[in-house]
N, C-alpha and C positions, 0 to 999 in steps of 0.2 A: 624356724621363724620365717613367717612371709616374708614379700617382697618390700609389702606395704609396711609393714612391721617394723621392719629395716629402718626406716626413715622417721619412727618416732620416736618424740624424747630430744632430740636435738638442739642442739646451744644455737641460736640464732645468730650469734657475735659471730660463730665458727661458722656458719653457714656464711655470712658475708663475707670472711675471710678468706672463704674457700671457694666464691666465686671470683674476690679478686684475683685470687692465683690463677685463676685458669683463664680468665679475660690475659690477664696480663702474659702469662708463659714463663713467670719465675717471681719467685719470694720477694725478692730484692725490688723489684718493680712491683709489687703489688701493695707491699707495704707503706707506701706515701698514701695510697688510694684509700686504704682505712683506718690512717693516722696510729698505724703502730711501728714500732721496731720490726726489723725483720727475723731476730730471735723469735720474737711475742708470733707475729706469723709462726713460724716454723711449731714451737708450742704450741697453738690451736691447731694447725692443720694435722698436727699427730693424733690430739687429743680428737679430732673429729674422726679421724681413721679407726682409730682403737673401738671408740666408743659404737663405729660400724660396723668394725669388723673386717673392713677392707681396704685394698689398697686403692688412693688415688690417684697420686700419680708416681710417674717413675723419673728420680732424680736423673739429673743429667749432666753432664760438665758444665753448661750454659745453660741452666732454667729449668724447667721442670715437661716432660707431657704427659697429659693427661690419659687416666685409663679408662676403657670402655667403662667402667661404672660411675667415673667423671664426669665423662657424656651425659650419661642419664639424669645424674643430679641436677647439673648445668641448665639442660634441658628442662628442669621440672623447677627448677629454683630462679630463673633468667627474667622470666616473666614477672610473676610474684616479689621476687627482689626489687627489681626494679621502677616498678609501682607502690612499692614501699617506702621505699629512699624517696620518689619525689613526693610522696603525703607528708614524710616523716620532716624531710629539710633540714636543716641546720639551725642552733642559736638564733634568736632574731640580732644579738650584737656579733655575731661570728658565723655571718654564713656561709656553707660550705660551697669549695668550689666545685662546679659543674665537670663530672667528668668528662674523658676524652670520647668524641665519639668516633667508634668502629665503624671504618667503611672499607666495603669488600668490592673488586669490580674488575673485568678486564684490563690487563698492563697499560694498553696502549689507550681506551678510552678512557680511561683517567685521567693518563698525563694529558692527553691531547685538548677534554672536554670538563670533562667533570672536575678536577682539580683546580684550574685555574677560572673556574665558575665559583669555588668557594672561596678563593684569595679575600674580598671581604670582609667575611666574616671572621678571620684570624685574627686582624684587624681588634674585633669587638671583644676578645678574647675567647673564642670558638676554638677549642682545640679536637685536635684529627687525627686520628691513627688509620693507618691506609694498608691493605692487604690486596695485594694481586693474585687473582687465580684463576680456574675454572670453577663455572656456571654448578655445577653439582655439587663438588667440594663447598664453595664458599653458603652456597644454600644448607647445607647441613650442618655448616657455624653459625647461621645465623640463626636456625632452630632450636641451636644447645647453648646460646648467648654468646658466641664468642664475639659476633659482632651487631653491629646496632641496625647496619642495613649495606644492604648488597644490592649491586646494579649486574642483572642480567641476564641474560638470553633465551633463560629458561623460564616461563612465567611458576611457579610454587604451588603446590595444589597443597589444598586442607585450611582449615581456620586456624591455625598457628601462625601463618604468615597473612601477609597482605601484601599484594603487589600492587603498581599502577603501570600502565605504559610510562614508559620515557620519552623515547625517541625512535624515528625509523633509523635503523643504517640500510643505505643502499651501497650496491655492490658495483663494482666498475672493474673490467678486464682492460688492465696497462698494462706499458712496456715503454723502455726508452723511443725514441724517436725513429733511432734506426732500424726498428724493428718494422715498424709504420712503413719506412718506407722501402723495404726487402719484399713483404707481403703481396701477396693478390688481394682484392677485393675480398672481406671475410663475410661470406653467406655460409658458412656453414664449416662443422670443429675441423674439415681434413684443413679447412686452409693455413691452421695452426700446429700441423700436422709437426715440422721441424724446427716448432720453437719450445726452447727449454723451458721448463714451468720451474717454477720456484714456491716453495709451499713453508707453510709452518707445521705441519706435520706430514709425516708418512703417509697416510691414508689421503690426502689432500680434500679434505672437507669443506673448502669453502670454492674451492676450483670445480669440484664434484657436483656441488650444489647450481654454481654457475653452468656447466655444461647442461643438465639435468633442466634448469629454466627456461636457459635462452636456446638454446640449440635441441633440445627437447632428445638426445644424445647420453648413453653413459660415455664417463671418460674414463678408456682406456690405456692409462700413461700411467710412468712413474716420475718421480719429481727428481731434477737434474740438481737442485737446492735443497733440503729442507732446515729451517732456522727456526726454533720456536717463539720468535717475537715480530710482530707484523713490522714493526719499526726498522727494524733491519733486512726483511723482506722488501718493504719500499725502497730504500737503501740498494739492495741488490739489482730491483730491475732501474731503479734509477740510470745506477750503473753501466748497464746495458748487457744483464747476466740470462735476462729472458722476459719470459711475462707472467703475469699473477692476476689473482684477482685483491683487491682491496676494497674497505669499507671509503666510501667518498672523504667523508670527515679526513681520511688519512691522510689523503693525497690531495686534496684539494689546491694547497700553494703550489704543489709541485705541478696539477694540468694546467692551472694558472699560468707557469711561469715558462713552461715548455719543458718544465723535466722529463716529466711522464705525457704521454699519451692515451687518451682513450681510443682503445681498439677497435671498440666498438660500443654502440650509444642503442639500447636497444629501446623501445620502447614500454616494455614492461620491466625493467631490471629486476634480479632479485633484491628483495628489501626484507630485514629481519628486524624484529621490533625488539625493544632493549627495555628491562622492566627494572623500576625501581622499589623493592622488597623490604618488607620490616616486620619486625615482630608485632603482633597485635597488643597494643596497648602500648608500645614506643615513643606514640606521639605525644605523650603525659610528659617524657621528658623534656626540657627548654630546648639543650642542644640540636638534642636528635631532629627536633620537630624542626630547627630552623633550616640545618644543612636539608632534610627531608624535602622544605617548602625550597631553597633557593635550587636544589637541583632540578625540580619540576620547571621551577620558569625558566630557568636555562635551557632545559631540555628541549623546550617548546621552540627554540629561536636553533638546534642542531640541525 
């Protein structure tokens, strides 16, 4: 049997079913989403298996994940479903309520920016499911529907998605105060020669990228720090554990207030541009489209 083949004949009830499970990450949670029992779930998602032939996902102690052939379904049912539901709608005396929307995005630009930009619209009854990650990962769920849309770094290539700019982040090399004032005059990376960096990863990619800019220099260091969340990275040179680089957005109270200092003010800094991502044909839904529309105007004012 082809590929294609595979995929005909199929109960539509089990397909919605089956896309709630994988949005959601377990039966029990998906079940409110398509007004069934979570037995009546577990029943369809077998019966959609069988009648496949394959497995989709693999049980777990907590929830379910998905299998490569989940993916694909996901991916080919995400779109199409979803453009369905909002033609289809609800009773006119019982309308259904507007699902949760998936939003996928850097830990620290969320908390900082984007999240308390949508406060809101919670308000209006806008609800939100938040997923923190990396720029490749989170673009590959929002490809196979897991999420509704995704802020960042990487702009998406292909007509499955749609991105717009967001916002610039620029980039600022700090350090506590004391560090400021131990230093020579910094024209150039030796003068930072015996100050500890502090990175979110091992390879230090955003330190890298700053040497690489402004001092037109590879950097040859290893990181005396490394802490996988910029939050605590600020935190550390706050501290006075060394210097870093940070996205301004981050540190902004803190150059303000005299925590941190900028090192150095160059006059090109680097700036990376932050793009906000959606599946094409996303905007049909009410949700999506509003958080979609109020993080663009916020964006504008980052």
């Amino acid at each position: 049997m082809g590929d294609r083949d595979s995929y005909r004949f199929l109960d539509l009830g089990q397909l919605r079913t089956f896309l709630a499970v994988y949005r959601a990450g377990s039966l029990t949670a998906a079940a409110p989403l398509v007004g069934l029992s979570q037995p009546t779930v577990t029943t369809q998602l077998r019966a959609l298996e069988e009648r496949m032939g394959r497995q989709l996902f693999e049980r777990l102690p907590r929830g379910v994940a998905p299998t490569a052939v989940a993916d694909e379904l996901a991916a080919r049912l995400a779109g199409p479903m979803d453009e369905l539901e909002a033609i289809a709608g609800g009773a006119p005396d019982e309308p259904a309520p507007e699902p949760p929307v998936h939003l996928g995005g850097p830990a620290e630009l969320m908390a900082v920016l984007a999240l308390p930009a949508l406060a809101p619209l919670i308000a209006d009854g806008v609800r939100v499911r938040v997923t923190a990650g990396l720029a490749d990962d989170l673009l590959a769920g929002l490809r196979a529907g897991r999420y509704d849309l995704v802020i960042s770094s990487i702009r998406p290539r292909g007509r499955a998605l749609r991105a717009e700019p967001l916002a610039d982040e620029e980039f600022v090399l700090v350090a506590a105060p004391v560090w400021r004032d131990r230093l020579p005059p910094i024209e150039g990376p030796s003068a930072l020669a015996g100050v500890p960096l502090i990175s979110y990863a091992e390879d230090l990619p955003i330190l890298r990228r700053y040497w690489r800019r402004v001092f037109g220099a590879r950097l040859a260091a290893d990181p005396a720090i490394v802490v996988p969340d910029l939050r605590a990275v600020k935190a550390l040179a706050e501290a006075g554990a060394g210097a870093t680089v940070l996205p301004r957005y981050l540190c902004a109270d803190e150059l303000a207030s005299g925590g941190l200092v900028a090192l150095l003010e160059p006059p090109e800094p680097p700036i990376n541009t932050a793009y906000l991502a959606a599946r094409a044909g996303s905007e049909r839904l009410p949700h999506v489209a509003l958080v979609r529309q109020r993080l663009l105007r916020a964006g504008a004012d980052w």
